[in-house]
N, C-alpha and C positions, 0 to 999 in steps of 0.2 A: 607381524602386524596383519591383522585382518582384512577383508574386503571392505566391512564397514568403516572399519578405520580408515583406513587411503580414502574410501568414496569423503570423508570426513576435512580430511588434511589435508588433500592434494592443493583444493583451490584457495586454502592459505596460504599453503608453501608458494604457489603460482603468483598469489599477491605482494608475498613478502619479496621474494626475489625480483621484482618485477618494479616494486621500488625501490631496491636496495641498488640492480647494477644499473638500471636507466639508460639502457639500450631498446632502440626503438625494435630490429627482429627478434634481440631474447625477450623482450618484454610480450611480445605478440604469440612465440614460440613458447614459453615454460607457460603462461596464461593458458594457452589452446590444449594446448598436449594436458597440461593438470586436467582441467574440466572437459577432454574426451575420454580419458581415462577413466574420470571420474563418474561419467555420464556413462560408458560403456560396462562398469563394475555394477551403476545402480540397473542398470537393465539386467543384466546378470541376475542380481539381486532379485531381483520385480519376478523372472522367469521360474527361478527355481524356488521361489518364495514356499517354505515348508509350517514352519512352526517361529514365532517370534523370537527375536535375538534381542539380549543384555549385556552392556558392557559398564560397570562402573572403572571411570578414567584414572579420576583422584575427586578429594574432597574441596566442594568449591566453600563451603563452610560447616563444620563440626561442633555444635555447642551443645550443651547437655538438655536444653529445653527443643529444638530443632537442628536439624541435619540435609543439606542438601549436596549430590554426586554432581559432577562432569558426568555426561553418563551418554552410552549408545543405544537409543532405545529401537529396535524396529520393529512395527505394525503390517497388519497388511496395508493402513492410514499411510503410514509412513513412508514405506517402499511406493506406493502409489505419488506422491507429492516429490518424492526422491527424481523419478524418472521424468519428471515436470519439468522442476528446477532444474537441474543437470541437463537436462536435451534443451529446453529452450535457451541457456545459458551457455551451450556449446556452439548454438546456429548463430547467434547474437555475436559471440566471441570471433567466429570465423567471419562475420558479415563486417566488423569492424574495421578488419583487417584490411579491405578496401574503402570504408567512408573513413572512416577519420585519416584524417592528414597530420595536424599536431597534438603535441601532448600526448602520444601516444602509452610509453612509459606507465605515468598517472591514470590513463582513462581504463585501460586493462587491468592495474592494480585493485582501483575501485571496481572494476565488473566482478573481478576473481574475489577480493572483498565481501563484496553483496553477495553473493551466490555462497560462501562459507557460513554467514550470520543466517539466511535462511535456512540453510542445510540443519546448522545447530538446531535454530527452531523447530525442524520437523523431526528432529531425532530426540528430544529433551524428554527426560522421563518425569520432570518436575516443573513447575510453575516458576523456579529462580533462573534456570537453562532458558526455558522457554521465552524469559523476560530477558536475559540478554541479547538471546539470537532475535529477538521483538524489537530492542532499542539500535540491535546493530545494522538491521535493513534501514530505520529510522537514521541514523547516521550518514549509512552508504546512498541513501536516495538521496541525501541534505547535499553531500560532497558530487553527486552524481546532474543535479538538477541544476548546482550552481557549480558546473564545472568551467563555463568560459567566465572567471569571475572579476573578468574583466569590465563585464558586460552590468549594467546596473539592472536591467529587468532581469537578469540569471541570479542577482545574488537573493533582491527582495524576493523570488518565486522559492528560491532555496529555504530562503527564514520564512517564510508564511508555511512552505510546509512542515520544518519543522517545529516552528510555534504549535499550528493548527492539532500537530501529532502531539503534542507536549499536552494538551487539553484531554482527549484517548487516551494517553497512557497513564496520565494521575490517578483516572476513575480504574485503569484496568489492576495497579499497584494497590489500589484500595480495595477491588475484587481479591489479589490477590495474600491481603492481611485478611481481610474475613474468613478465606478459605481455610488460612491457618489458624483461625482462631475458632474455626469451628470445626474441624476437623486436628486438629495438630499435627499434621502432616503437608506438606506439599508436593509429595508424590504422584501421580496421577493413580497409579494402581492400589493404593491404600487409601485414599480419596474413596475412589470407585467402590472398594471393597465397604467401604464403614455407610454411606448413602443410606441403606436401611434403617439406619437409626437415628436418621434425622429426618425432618418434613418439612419442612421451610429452606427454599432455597432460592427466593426471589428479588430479594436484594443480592446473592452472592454474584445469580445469571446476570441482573442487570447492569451489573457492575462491569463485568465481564462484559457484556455485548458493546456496552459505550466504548470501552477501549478497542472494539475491532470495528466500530463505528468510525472512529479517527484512522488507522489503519489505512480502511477497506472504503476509504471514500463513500461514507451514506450519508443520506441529506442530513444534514446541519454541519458535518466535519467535513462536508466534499470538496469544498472551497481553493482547496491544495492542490487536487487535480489537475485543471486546467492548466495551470499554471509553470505544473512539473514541466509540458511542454518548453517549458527554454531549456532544458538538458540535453544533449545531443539524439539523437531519433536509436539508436542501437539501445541507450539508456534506458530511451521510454518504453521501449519494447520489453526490456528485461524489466521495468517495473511493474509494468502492466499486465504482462502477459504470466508470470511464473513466480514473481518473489513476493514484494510487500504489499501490494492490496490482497493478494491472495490469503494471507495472514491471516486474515479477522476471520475469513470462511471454515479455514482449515483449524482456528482454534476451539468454533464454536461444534465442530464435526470433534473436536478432540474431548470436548466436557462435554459432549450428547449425554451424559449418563445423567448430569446434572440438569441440562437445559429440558430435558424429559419432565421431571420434578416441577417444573414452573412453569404454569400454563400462561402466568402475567408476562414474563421474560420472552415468550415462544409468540404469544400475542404480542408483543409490542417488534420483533423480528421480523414478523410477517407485514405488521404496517409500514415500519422506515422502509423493509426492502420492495413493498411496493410503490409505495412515493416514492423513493429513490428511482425505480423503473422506470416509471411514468415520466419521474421532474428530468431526466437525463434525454432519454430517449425525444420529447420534444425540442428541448436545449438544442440537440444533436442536429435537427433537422433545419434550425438557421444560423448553424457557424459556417465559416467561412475559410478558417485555418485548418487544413485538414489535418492536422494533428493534432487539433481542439475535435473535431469529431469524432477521429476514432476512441479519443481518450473520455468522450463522453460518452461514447458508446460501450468502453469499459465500465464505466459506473454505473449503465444500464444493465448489462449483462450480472455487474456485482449483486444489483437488486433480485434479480430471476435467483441467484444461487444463495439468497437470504431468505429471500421466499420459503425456497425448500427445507432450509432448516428451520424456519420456522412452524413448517407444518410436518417435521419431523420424518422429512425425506431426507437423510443427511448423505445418504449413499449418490442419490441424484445430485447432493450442491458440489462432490469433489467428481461425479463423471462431468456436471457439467464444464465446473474447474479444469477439470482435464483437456477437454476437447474445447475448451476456450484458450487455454495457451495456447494452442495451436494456430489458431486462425488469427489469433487478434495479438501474435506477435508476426504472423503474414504481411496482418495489413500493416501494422508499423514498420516493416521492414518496404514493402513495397512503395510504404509515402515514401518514406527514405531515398530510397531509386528515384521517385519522380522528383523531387524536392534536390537531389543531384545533379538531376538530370537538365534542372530548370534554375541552375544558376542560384539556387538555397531559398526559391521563391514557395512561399506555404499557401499563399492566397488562393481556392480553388476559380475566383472566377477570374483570375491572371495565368490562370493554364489553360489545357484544350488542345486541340486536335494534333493528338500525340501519339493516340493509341496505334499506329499504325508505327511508329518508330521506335517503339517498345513494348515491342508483341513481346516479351516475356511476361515481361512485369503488368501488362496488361491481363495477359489470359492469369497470371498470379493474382492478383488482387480481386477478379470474377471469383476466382476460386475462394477467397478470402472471404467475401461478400455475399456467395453460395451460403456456406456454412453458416457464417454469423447469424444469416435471414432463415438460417433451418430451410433448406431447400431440400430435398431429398434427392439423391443419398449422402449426403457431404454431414457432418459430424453433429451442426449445431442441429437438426433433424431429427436427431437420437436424442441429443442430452438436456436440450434445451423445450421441445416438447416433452419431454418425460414430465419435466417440471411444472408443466401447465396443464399436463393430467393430472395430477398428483393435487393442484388446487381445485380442481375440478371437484372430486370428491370430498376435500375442506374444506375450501372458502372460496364460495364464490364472488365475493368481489374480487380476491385477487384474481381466480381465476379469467374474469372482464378485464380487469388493468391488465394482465400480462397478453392477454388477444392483441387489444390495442397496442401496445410495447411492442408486440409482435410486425404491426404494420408498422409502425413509426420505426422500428428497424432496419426492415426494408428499405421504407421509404428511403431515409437520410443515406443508405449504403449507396443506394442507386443512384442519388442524388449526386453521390462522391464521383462516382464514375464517369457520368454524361458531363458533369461538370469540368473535372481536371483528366479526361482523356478526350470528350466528344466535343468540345467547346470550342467551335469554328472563328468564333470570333476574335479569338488571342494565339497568336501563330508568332510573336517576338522575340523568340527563346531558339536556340539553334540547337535543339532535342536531340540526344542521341540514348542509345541505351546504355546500361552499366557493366563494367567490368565481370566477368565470370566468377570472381572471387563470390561478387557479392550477389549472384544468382545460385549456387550452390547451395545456402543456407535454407531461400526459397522453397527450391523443390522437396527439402526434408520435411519442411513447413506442410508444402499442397498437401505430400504425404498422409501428412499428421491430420491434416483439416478435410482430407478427403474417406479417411480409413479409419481414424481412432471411433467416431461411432459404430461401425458397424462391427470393428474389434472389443470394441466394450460389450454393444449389447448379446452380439451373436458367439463369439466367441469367448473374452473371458466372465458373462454373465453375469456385469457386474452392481444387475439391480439384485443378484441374491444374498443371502448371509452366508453362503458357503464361501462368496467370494472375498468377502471381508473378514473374516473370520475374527466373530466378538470386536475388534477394530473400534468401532462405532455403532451406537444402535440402530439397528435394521426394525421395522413394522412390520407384523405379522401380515398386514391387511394385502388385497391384490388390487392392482386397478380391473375396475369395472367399466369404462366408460362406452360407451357408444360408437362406433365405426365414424359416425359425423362429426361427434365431439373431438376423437383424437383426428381429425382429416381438419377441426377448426382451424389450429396454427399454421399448418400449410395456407390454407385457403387467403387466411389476412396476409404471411409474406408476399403471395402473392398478388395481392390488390396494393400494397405498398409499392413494387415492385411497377406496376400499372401506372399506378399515380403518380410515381416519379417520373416515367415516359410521358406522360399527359403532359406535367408540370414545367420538364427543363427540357423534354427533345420536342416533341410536336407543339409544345407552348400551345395548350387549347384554354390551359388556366395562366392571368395574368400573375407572372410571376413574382410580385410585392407580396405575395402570400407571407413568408415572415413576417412576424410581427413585435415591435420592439419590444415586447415584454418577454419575449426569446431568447432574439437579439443578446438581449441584457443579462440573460441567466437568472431570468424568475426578480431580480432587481435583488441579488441574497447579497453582492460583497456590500452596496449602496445602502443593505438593511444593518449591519453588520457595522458600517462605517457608521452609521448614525448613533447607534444601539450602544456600542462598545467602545468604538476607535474615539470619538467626539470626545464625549465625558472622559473619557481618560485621559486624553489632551488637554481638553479644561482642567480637568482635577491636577493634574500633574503641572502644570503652570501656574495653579492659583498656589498649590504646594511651593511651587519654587520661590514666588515673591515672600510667602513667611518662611521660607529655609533661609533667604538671606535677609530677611529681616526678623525674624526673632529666634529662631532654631539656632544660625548664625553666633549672633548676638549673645544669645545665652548660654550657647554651649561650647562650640572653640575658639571662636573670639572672645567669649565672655571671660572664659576660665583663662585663657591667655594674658586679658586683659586687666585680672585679680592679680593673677602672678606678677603681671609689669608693675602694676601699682603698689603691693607688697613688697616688693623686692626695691625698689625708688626710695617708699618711706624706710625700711630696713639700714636702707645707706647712710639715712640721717644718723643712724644711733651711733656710726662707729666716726667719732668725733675726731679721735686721736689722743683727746685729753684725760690724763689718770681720772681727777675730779669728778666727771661724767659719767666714769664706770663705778667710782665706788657709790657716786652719787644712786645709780641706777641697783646696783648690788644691795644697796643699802635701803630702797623703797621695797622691794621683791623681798627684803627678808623681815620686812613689818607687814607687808602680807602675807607671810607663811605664817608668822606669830601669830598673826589676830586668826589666821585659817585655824592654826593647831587649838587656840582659846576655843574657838567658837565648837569645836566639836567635843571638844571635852564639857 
């Protein structure tokens, strides 16, 4: 069995086992050890990366019109998104070790679960692979979101997001019947290869992007987001930071050949993921739950690496990918800590002056908060400006929306910190720091959040096509911009950064600044319950009074109600008396006679 193979199996054998003996250390133990092993193969992997690897498994269907493999496929795409999943999936799995108390058994099974369905995904050399390893994150988040399902806001946040994904994934199945019927293949590399003989490919992309629209939380399908927040904080980190919102980025990076083709598809990519920007990153700046804002701030971040694909930087949306696990499974791990720490309290303006009895996790979350705001030199600096160069010389409005996203990120990070570490005025909580267990994972994190940029750009190079090698499509073009233009995004983090010390430490601005249209999240579930939820409640109740009164009526109580009455009068006939029967024998055979008359 190969490297690829184990990197492959390990974190289902880890799941399976894990609920099959339901032991709280083997379950914590075959889970951790699978996905370090697993994690330590795909670096392996990443390092010595030569020439692409193929493995067909067996056949997942064989018919004579279509054929699709199990199949191992690796990219330089692939191995890149490989070392993602598997490492933030490994820091997550060891960080769990110390927050979770119950259920442990089950909560491992589903992390090592989820982290195998993505794995598939980034390995699938066809559109049926790919759409299982797509349904199986859609699964593992359902069972991960509504893990205390005890709890009623865990289970409705569980079904809205998989409802919500169910909407995503119809259009993305429907993408992917077009593909095969315009292409008759679902291969990706016979796909690729035949594109020169077709020109139209804008209902295929569209298709395609709506289903990582649901995924990858963008405006109109983001609605689930929020919400994911009832799943345990280890959860949200591995959803957010490496697995299933990542999906939609890394798909649409996997049909770049396609999405090239369609300048309608590329243009409409570039507006959701800048409204999505924008609509998050304000969102972000008046929650309260700090696990609603880092998670809002995922969906801000998703928009910047939508962006890029849409302007056909697709190399920049997985560096930014990349250097976003990092940081922004930090900060979910860090709430974690404080959220521990504080008795399971999420409210930022019910915490406060703490930072001094959890200098770890304090100087961790700076560093979290660094990167995310593109501070230099810390990751989001690198990968996150590249992308706002990159609009620069395309589109300039996004390149205005993403400045401003730029300060609104700041702003709310900053916000996060003077609020749930600086806030003098909530001292009720008897603060201490967390276990070592669950500091370990952290500094892998700082690592990652301090280093992966300048290891991307400086050393593995990886705005060139050498380093992706065919992967993905690369632009001939270079940036040109300006010493000012690229020094812009620094400049706005740091006026955010400003404005958040003006606003919550020096209070120079009255701080009723939110405003409930914020608050509210733009008013979308309240547009949504009107629009959709209403009329279908109506409609569905007006339905049920005629289901029981004529649907009812006429269809199995009708037919029941034929039979009872048929079978009553039927009773009548059997009299008992000879008489009756020959009588009746004897009418039946004067209507056969006159039948046989009348035809002849």
């Amino acid at each position: 069995m190969g490297v690829p193979s184990l990197i492959v199996l390990l974190p289902l054998l880890g799941s399976l086992f894990s609920a099959i003996v339901k032991k709280d250390r083997f379950s914590q133990l075959v889970t951790t050890v699978g996905i370090g092993i697993s994690a330590m193969l795909s670096w392996y992997l990443f390092l010595t990366f030569s020439e692409n690897y193929h493995l067909n498994i067996l056949p997942i269907f064989s018919l004579e019109a279509i054929k699709a493999n199990w199949a191992i496929s690796i990219d330089m795409l692939s191995a890149t998104m490989l070392i993602v999943v598997t490492t933030v999936s490994l820091v997550v799995h060891i960080y769990s070790i110390g927050y979770m108390k119950n259920a442990i058994p089950r909560f491992f099974s589903y992390l090592s679960l989820f982290t195998f369905c993505m794995i598939v995904l980034v390995v699938s050399d066809n559109f049926v692979q790919l759409f299982f390893g797509w349904e199986g994150v859609g699964l593992c988040s359902y069972l991960l979101i509504g893990f205390w399902f005890k709890k009623y806001s865990a289970n409705n946040a569980a079904l809205k997001a998989f409802i919500v994904n169910r909407i995503g994934d119809f259009f993305l199945l429907l993408g992917i019947f077009l593909v095969y019927y315009t292409f008759d293949s679902l291969e990706f590399t016979e796909i690729f290869s035949k594109i020169t003989y077709y020109s139209k490919f804008n209902l295929i992309c569209v298709l395609l992007f709506i289903g990582c629209i649901g995924k990858s939380a963008q405006l109109g399908l983001h609605i689930w987001l929020p919400d994911a927040m009832e799943g345990p904080t280890p959860a949200s980190a591995l959803i957010h930071a490496a697995t299933m919102v990542t999906a939609g980025v890394f798909l649409i990076a996997r049909c770049s050949p396609l999405f090239e083709l369609s300048d309608i598809a590329r243009a409409l990519v570039v507006i959701i993921g800048t409204l999505t920007a924008f609509f998050a990153a304000t969102v972000a700046t008046t929650q309260n739950d700090i696990k609603k804002i880092i998670a809002y701030s995922t969906c801000s971040q998703l928009g910047y690496m939508f962006i890029a694909c849409g302007i056909s930087a697709y190399h920049a949306a997985i560096f930014h990918l990349m250097t976003h696990a990092f940081f922004k499974a930090l900060l979910f791990l860090c709430a974690g800590n404080v959220i521990h720490a504080m008795d399971h309290e999420q409210n930022i303006h019910k915490m406060g002056n703490c930072w001094n009895k959890m200098p770890c996790t304090y100087t961790f979350m700076w560093i979290g908060c660094l990167a995310l705001s593109g501070i230099f030199p810390f990751a989001g600096f690198y990968s996150k400006d590249l992308i706002i160069e990159h609009t620069y010389d395309v589109n300039k409005f996004a390149f205005i929306v993403s400045l401003i996203v730029a300060l609104l990120t700041a702003f709310y990070s900053w916000r996060l910190i003077l609020l749930a570490f600086h806030n003098k005025e909530r001292t009720s909580y008897n603060v201490h720091d967390v276990p070592k267990i669950m500091l370990i994972p952290l500094i892998i994190l700082a690592l990652g959040s301090f280093l992966s940029g300048i290891w991307g750009i400086d050393i593995l190079n990886i705005t060139s096509d050498a380093f992706w090698k065919a992967s993905l499509v690369m632009q001939e073009k270079h940036l040109q911009t300006s010493h000012f233009i690229a020094f812009l995004p620094t400049l706005m983090s740091v006026s955010g950064i400003l404005c958040a010390y003006l606003v919550y430490h020096f209070k120079l601005i009255n701080q009723k600044f939110p405003i409930k249209f914020l608050q509210n999240k733009w008013y979308f579930d309240e547009i949504y319950e009107f629009i959709i939820i209403v009329p279908v409640k109506f409609l569905s109740n007006l339905l049920l009074k005629y289901d029981i009164k004529v649907i009812d009526f006429l269809g199995p109580n009708g037919i029941a109600g034929l039979v009872n009455m048929c079978s009553k009068s039927s009773v009548k006939l059997q009299t008992g008396y000879i008489f009756d029967y020959v009588f009746v024998m004897l009418v039946m055979l004067i209507i056969a006679s006159l039948y046989i008359v009348g035809i002849k």
